[in-house]
C-alpha positions as CSV (number, residue, x, y, z in Angstrom):
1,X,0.0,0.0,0.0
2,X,1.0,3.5,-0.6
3,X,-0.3,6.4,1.2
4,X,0.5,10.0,-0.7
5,X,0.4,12.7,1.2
6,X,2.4,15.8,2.7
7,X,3.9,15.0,6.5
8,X,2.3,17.2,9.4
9,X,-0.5,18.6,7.5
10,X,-3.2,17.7,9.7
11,X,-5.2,15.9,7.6
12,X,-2.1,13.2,7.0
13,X,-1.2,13.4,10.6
14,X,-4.7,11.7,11.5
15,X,-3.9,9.0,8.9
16,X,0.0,8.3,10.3
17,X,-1.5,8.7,13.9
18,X,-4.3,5.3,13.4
19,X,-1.3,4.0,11.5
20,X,0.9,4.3,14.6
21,X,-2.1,3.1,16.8
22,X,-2.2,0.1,14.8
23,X,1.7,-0.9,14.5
24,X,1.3,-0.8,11.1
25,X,3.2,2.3,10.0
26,X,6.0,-0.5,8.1
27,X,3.7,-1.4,6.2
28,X,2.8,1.4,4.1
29,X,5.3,3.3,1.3
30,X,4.9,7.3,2.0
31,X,5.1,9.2,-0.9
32,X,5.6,12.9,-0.7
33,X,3.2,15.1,-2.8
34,X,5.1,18.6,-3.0
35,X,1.9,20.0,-2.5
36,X,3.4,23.8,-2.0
37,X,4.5,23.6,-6.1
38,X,0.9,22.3,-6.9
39,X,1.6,18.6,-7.5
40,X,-2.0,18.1,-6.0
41,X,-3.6,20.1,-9.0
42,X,-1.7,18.2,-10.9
43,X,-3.3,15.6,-13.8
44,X,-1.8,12.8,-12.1
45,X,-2.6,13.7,-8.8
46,X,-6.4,14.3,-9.9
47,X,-6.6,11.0,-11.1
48,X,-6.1,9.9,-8.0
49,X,-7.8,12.0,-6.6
50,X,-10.1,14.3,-8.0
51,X,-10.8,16.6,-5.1
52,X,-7.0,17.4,-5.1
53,X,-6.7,16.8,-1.4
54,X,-4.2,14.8,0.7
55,X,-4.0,12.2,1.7
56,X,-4.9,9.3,-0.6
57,X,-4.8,5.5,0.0
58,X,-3.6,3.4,-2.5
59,X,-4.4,-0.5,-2.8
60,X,-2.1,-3.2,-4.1
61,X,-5.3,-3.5,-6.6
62,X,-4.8,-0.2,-7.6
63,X,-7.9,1.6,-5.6
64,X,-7.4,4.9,-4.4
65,X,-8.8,6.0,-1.1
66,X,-9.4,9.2,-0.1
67,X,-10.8,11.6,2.4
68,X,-9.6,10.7,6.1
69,X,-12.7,8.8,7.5
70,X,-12.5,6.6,4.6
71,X,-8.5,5.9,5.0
72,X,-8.4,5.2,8.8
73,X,-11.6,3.3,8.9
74,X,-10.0,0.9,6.5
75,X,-7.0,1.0,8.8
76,X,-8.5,0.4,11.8
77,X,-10.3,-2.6,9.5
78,X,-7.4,-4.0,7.7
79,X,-4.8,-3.9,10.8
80,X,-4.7,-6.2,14.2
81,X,-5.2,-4.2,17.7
82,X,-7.3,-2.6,19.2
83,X,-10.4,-0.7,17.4
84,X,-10.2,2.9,17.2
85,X,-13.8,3.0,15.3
86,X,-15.9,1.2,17.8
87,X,-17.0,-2.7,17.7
88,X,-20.6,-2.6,19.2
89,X,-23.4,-0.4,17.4
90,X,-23.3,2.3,20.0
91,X,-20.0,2.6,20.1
92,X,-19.5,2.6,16.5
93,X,-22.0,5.0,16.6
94,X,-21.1,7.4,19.5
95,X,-17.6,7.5,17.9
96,X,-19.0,8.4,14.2
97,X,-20.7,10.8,15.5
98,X,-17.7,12.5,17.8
99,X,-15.3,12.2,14.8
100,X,-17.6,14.4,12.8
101,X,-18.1,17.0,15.4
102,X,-14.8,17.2,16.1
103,X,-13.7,17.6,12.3
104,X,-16.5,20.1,11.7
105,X,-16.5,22.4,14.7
106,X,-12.8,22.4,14.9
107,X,-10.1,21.0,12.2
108,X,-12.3,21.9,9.1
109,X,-13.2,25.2,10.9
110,X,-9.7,25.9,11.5
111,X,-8.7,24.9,7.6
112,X,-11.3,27.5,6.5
113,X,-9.7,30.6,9.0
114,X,-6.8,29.4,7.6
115,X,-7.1,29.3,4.2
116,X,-9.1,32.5,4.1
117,X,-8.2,34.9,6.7
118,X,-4.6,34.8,6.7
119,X,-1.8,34.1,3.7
120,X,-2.6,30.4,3.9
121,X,-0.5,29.2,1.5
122,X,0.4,31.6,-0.5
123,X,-0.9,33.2,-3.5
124,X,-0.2,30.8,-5.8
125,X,-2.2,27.8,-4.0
126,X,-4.9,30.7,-1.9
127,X,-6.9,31.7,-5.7
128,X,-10.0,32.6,-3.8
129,X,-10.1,34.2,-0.1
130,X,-13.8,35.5,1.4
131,X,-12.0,37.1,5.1
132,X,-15.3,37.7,6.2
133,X,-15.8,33.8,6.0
134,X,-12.9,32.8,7.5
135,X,-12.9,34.7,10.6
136,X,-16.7,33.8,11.2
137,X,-15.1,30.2,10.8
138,X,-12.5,30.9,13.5
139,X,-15.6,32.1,16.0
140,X,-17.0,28.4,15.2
141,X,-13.5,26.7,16.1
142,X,-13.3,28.7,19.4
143,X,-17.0,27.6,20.1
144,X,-16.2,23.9,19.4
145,X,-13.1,24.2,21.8
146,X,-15.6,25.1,24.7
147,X,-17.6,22.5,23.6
148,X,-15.1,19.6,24.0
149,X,-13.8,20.8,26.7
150,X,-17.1,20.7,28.4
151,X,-17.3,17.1,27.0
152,X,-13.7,16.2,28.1
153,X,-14.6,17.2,31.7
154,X,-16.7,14.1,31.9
155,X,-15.5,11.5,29.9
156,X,-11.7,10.6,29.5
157,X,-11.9,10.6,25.6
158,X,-13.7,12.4,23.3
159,X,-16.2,9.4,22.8
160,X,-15.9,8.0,25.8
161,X,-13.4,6.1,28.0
162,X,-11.4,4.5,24.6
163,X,-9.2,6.2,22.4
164,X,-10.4,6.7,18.8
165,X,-10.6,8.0,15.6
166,X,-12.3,11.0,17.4
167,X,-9.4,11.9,19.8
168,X,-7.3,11.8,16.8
169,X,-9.3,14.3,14.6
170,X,-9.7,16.3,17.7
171,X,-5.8,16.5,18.1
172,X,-5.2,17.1,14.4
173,X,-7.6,20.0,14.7
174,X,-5.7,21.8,17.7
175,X,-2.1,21.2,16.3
176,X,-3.3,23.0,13.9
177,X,-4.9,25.7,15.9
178,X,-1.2,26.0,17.1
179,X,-0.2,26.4,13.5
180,X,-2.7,28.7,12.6
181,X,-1.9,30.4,15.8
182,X,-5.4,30.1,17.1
183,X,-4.3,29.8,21.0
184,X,-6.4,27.4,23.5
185,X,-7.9,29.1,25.9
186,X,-6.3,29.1,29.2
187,X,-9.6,28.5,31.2
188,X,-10.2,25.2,29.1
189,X,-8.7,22.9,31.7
190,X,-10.1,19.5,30.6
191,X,-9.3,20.4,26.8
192,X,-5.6,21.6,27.7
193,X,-5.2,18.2,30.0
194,X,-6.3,16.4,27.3
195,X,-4.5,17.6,25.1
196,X,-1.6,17.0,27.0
197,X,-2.1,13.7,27.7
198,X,-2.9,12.4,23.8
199,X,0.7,13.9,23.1
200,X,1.9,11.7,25.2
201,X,0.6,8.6,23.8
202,X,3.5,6.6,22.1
203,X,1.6,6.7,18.6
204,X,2.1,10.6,18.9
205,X,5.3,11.0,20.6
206,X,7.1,8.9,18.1
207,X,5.7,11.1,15.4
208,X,6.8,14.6,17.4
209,X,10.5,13.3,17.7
């Protein structure tokens, strides 16, 4: 399998993260896309992908997977250890459901400050910028802080008392907060000690070194 994408973006860092949680990270080929000189725009790329994002699963069969969700649910499928998408129906579904809050109300709301209401990326990559959006956008991302830090007060992971695919979109999102200098804050105790605590996981740390 090959898995193309563009190391610490946040979107590839939720991918390597189930990778890690599964042990499987040997047994996947990274190839760089040098997405900063528009290789994702490129023909190739497209057929791959046609929504030009990163990053995309490839198959020994030739199938190409994109969109996050997709790639670590087949992951979390394909690899031994334990489930980071849930095994019984609740739990598959309390997770689904805490995954996509925590992808809309934070690391897609964070993408859309980012890519709007500052340089971005640049020029060349940033075509089309509405400020207005974006900053409304960063409003949403501060809400959905407060909101899962009101949920983390409660419950040791975002779905509940297992790690999964949620506490990884979750800590995608605020690294890139941290990138997009969006600051956490400082009254957000549980969030913060979360936070903290998911960095420290083995999966995470080996990635930071």
């Amino acid at each position: 399998m090959k898995i193309y994408d563009v190391e610490n973006f946040p979107n590839p860092l939720r991918v390597r993260i189930a990778l890690a949680e599964k042990n499987a990270t040997d047994k996947v080929e990274f190839v760089a896309v040098d997405l900063l000189n528009g290789e994702h725009r490129s023909e190739a790329f497209l057929a791959k992908n046609p929504l030009a994002g990163v990053p995309v699963l490839e198959l020994d069969d030739g199938t190409f997977i994109a969109e996050c969700t997709a790639i670590t649910q087949y992951i979390d499928t394909a690899f031994a250890g334990p489930s980071l998408t849930g095994v019984e129906a609740k739990e598959r579904a309390v997770i689904n459901m805490m995954q996509k809050r925590a992808e809309s109300m934070v690391l897609d709301a964070i993408a859309t400050y980012f890519h709007h209401a500052t340089d971005g990326l640049g020029p060349k990559l940033e075509t089309y910028q509405n400020v207005a959006w974006g900053e409304k956008q960063a409003e949403k991302a501060q809400q959905g802080l407060v909101y899962f830090n009101s949920v983390l007060a409660n419950s040791t992971y975002v779905a509940g008392e297992q790690f999964s695919v949620a506490d990884i979109t979750l800590y995608a999102g605020l690294v890139f907060a941290g990138f997009a200098q969006i600051a956490i804050p400082t009254e957000l105790t549980h969030l913060i000690a979360w936070q903290q605590k998911v960095a420290q996981r083995q999966s995470i740390a080996a990635i930071n070194e």
